[in-house]
N, CA, C and O atoms as CSV, one atom per row, in Angstrom:
chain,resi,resn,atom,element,x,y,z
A,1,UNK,N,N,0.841,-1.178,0.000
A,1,UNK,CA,C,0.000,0.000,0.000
A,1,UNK,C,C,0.886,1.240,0.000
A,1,UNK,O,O,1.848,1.310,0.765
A,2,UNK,N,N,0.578,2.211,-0.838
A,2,UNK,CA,C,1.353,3.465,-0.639
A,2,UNK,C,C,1.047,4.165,-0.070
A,2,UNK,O,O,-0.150,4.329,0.170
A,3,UNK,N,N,1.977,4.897,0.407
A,3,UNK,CA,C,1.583,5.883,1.682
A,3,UNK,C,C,0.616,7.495,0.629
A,3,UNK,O,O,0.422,7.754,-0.558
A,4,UNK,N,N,0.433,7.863,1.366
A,4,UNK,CA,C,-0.363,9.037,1.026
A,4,UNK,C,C,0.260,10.264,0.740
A,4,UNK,O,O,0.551,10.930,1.734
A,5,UNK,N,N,0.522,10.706,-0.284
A,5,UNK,CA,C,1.071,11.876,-1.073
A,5,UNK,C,C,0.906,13.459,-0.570
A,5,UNK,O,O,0.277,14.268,-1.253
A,6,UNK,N,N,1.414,13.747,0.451
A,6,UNK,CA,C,1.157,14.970,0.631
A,6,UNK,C,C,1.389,16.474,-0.620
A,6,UNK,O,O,2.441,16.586,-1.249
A,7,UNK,N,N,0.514,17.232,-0.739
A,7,UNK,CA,C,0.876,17.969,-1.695
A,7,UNK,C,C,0.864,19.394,-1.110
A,7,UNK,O,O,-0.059,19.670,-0.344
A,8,UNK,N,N,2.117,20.655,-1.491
A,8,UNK,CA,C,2.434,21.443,-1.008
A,8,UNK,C,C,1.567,23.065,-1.162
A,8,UNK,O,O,1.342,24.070,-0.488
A,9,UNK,N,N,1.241,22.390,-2.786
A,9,UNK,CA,C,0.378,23.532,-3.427
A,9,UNK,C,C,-1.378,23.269,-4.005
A,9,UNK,O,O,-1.433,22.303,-4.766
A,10,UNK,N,N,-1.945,23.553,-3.906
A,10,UNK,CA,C,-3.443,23.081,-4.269
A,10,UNK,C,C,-4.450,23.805,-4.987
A,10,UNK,O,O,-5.068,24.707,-4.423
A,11,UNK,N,N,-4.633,23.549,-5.963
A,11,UNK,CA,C,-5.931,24.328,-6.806
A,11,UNK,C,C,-6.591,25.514,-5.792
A,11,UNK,O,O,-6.743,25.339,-4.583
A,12,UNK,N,N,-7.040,27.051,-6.687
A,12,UNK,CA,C,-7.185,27.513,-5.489
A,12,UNK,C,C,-8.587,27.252,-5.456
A,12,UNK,O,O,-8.942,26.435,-6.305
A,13,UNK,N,N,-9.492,27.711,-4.720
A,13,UNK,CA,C,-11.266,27.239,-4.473
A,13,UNK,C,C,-11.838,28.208,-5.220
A,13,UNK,O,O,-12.741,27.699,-5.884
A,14,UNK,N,N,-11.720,29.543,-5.455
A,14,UNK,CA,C,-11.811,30.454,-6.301
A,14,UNK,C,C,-10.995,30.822,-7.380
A,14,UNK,O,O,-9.772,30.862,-7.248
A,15,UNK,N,N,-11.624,31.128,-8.566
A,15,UNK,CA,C,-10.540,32.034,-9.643
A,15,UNK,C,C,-9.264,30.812,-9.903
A,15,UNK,O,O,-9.338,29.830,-9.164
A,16,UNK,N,N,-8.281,30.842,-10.771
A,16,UNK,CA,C,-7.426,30.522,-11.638
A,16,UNK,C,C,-5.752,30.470,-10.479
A,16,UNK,O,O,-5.162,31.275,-9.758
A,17,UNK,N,N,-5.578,29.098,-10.877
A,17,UNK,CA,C,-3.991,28.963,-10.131
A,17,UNK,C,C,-3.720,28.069,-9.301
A,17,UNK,O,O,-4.265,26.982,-9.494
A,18,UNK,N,N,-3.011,28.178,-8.384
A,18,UNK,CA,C,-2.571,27.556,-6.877
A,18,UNK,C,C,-2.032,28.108,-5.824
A,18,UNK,O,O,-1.081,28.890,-5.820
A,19,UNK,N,N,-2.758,27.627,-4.729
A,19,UNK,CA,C,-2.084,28.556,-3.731
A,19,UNK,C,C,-1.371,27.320,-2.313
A,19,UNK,O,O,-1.783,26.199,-2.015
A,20,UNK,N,N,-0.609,27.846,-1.924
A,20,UNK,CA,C,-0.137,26.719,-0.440
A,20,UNK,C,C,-0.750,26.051,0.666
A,20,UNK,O,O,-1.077,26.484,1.771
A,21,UNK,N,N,-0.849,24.851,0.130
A,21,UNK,CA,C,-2.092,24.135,0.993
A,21,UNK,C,C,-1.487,23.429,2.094
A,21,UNK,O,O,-2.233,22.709,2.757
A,22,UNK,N,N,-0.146,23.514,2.441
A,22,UNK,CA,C,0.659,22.884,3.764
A,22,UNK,C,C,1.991,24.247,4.312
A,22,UNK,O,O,2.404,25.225,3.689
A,23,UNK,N,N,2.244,23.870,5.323
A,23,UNK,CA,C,3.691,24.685,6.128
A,23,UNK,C,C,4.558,24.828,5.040
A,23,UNK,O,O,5.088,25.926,4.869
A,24,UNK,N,N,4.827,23.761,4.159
A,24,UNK,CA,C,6.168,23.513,3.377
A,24,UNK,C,C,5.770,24.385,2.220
A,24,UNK,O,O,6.635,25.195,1.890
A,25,UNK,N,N,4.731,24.398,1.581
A,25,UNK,CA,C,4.160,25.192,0.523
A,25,UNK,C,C,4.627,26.765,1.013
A,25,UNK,O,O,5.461,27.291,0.276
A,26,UNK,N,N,4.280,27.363,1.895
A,26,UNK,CA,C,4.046,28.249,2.611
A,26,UNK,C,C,5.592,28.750,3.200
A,26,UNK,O,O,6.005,29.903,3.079
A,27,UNK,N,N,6.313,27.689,3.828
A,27,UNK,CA,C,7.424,27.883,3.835
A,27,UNK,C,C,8.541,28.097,2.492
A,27,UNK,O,O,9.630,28.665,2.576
A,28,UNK,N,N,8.178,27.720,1.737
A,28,UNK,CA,C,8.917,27.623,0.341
A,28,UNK,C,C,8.771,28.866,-0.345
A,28,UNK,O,O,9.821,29.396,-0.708
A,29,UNK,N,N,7.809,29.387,-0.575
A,29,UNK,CA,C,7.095,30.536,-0.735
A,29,UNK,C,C,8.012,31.969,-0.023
A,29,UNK,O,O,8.463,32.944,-0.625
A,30,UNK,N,N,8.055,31.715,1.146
A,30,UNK,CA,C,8.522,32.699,1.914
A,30,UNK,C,C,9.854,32.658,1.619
A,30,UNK,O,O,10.491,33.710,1.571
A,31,UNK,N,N,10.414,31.518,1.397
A,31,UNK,CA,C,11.833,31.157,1.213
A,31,UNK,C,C,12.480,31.942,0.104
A,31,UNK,O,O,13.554,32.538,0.027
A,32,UNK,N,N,11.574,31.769,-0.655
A,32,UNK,CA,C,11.589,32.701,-2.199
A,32,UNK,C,C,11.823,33.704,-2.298
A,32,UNK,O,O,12.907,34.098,-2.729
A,33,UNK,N,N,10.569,34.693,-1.807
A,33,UNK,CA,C,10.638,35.380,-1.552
A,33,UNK,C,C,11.693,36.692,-0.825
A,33,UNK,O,O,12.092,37.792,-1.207
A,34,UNK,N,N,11.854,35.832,0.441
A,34,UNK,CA,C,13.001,36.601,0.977
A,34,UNK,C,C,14.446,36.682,0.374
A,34,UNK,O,O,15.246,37.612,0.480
A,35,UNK,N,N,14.617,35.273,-0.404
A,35,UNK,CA,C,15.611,35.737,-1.451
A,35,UNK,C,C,15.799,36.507,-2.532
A,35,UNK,O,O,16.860,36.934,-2.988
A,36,UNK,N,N,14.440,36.694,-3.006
A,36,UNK,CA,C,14.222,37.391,-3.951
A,36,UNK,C,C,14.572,39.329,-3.449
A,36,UNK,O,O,15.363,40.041,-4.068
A,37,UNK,N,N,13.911,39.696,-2.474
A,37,UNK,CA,C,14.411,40.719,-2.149
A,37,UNK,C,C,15.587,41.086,-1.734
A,37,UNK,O,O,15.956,42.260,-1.739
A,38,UNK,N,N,16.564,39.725,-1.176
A,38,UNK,CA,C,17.893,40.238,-0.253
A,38,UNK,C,C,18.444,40.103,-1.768
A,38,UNK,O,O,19.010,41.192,-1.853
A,39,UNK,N,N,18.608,39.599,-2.772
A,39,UNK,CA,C,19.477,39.424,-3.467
A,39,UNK,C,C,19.692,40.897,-4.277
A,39,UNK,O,O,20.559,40.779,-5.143
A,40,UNK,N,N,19.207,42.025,-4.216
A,40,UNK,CA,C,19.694,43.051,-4.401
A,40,UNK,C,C,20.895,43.601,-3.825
A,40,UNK,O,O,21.884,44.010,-4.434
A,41,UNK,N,N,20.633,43.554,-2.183
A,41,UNK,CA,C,21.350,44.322,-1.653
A,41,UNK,C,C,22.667,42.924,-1.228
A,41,UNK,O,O,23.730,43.400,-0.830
A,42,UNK,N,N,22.630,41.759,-1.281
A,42,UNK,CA,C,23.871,40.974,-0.929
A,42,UNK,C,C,24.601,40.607,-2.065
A,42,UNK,O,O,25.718,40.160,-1.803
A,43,UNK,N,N,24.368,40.650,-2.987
A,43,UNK,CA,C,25.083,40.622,-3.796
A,43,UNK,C,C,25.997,41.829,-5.268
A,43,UNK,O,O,25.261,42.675,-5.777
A,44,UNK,N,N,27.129,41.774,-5.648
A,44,UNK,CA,C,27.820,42.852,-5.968
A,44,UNK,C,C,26.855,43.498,-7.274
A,44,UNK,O,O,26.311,42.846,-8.166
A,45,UNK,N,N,26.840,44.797,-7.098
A,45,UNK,CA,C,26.509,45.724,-8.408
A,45,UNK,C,C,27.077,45.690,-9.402
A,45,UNK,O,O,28.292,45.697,-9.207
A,46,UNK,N,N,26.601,45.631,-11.171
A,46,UNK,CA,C,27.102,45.512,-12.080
A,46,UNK,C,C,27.181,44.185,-12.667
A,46,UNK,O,O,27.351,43.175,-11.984
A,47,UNK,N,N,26.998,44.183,-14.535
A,47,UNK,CA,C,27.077,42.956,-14.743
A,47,UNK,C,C,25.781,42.303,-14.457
A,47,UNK,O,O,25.015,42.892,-13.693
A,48,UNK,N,N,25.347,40.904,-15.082
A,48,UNK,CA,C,24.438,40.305,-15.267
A,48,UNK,C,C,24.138,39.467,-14.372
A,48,UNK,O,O,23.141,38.775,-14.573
A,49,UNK,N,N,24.924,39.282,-13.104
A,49,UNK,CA,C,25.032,37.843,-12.132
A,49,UNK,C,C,23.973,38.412,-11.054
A,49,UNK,O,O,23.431,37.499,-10.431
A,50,UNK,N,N,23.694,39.272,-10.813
A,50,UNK,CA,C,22.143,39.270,-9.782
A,50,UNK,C,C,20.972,38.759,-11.004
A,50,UNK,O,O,20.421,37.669,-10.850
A,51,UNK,N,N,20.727,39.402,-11.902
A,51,UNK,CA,C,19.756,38.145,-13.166
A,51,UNK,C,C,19.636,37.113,-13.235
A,51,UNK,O,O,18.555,36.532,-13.328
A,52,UNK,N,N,20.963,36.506,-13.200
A,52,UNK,CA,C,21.535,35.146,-13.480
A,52,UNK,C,C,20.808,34.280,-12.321
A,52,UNK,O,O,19.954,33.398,-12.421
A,53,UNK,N,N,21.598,34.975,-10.909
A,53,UNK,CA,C,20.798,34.344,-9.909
A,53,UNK,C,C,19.593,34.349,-9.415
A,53,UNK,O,O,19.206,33.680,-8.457
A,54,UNK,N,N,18.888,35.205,-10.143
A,54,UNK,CA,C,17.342,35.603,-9.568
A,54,UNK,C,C,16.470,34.545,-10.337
A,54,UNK,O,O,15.441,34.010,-9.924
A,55,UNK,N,N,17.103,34.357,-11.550
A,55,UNK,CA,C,16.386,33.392,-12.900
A,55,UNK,C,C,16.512,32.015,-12.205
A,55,UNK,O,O,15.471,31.382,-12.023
A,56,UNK,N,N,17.877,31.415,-11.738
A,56,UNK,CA,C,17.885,30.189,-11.184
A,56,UNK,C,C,17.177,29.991,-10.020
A,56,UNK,O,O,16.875,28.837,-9.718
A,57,UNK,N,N,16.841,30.965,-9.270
A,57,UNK,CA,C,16.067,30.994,-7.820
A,57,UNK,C,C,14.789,30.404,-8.279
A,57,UNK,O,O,14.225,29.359,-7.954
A,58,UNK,N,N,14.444,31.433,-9.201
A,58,UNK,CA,C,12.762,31.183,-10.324
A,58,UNK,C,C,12.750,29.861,-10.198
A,58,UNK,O,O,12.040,29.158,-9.479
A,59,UNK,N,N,13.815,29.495,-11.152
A,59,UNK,CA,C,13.548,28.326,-12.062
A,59,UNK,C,C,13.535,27.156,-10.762
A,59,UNK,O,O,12.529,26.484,-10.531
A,60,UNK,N,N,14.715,27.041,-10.021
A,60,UNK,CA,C,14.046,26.167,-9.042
A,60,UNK,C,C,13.025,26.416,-7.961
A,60,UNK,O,O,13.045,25.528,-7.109
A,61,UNK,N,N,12.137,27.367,-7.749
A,61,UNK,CA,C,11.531,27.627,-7.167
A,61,UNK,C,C,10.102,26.456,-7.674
A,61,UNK,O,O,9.383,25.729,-6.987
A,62,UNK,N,N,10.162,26.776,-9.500
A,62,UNK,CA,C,8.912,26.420,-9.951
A,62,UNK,C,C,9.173,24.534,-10.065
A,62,UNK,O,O,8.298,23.678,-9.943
A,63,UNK,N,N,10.421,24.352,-10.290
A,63,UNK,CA,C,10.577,22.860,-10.248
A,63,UNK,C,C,10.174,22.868,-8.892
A,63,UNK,O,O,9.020,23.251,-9.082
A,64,UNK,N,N,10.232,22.775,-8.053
A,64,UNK,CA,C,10.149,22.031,-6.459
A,64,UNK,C,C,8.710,22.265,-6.245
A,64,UNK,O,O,8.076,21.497,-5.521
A,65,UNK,N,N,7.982,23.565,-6.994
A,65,UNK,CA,C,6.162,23.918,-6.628
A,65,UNK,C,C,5.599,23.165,-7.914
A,65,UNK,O,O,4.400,22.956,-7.726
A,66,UNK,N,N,5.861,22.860,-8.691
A,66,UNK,CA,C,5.418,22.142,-9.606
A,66,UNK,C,C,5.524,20.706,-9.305
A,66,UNK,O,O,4.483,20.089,-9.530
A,67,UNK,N,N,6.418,20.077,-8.896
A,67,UNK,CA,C,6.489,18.558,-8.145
A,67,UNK,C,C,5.445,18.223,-7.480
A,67,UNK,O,O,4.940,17.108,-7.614
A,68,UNK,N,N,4.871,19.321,-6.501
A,68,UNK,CA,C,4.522,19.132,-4.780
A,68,UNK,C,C,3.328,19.775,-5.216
A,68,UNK,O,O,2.709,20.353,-4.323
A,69,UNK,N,N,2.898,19.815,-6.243
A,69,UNK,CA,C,1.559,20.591,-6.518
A,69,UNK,C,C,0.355,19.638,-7.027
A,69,UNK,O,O,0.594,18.988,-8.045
A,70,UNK,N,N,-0.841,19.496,-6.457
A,70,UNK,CA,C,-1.864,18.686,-6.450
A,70,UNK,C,C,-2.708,19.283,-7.958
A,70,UNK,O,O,-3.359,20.325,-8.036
A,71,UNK,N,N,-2.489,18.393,-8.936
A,71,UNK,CA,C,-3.193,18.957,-10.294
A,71,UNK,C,C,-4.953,18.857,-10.659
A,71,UNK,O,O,-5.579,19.234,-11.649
A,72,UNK,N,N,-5.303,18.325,-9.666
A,72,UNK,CA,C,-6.931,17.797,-10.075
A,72,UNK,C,C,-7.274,18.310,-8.553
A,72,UNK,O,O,-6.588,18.374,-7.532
A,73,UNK,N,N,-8.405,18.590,-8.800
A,73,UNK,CA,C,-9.505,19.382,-7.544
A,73,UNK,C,C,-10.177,17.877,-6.793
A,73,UNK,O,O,-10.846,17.895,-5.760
A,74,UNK,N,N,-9.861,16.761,-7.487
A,74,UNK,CA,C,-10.238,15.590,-6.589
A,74,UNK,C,C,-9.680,14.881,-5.648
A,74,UNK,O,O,-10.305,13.966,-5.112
């Protein structure tokens, strides 16, 4: 028997998307987030490497919410 699939993100009940249906969803989210804003000020001015890193933050942000994300409302 398999154990039961927890999922992080969940159809929302209204309107179009997903929103965080556990701590980890929610935590991940915030996780993001706060990187998303410090990475202005911690990292050096000039040049393309705050982009660089903001794009890879993205990009794994959406792999790990896309995994953990419940696709059907059933």
């Amino acid at each position: 028997m398999k154990p039961a699939r927890t999922y992080w993100f969940a159809p929302k009940r209204l309107g179009i998307g997903y929103s965080p249906a556990s701590w980890q969803g929610w935590a991940l989210l915030a996780i993001y987030v706060a990187l998303m804003i410090a990475m202005p000020r911690l990292l050096p001015e000039g040049g393309h490497f705050r982009i660089v890193i903001m794009i890879a933050l993205t990009i794994g942000f959406l792999i790990i919410a896309f995994s953990k994300t419940q696709t059907s409302r059933s």
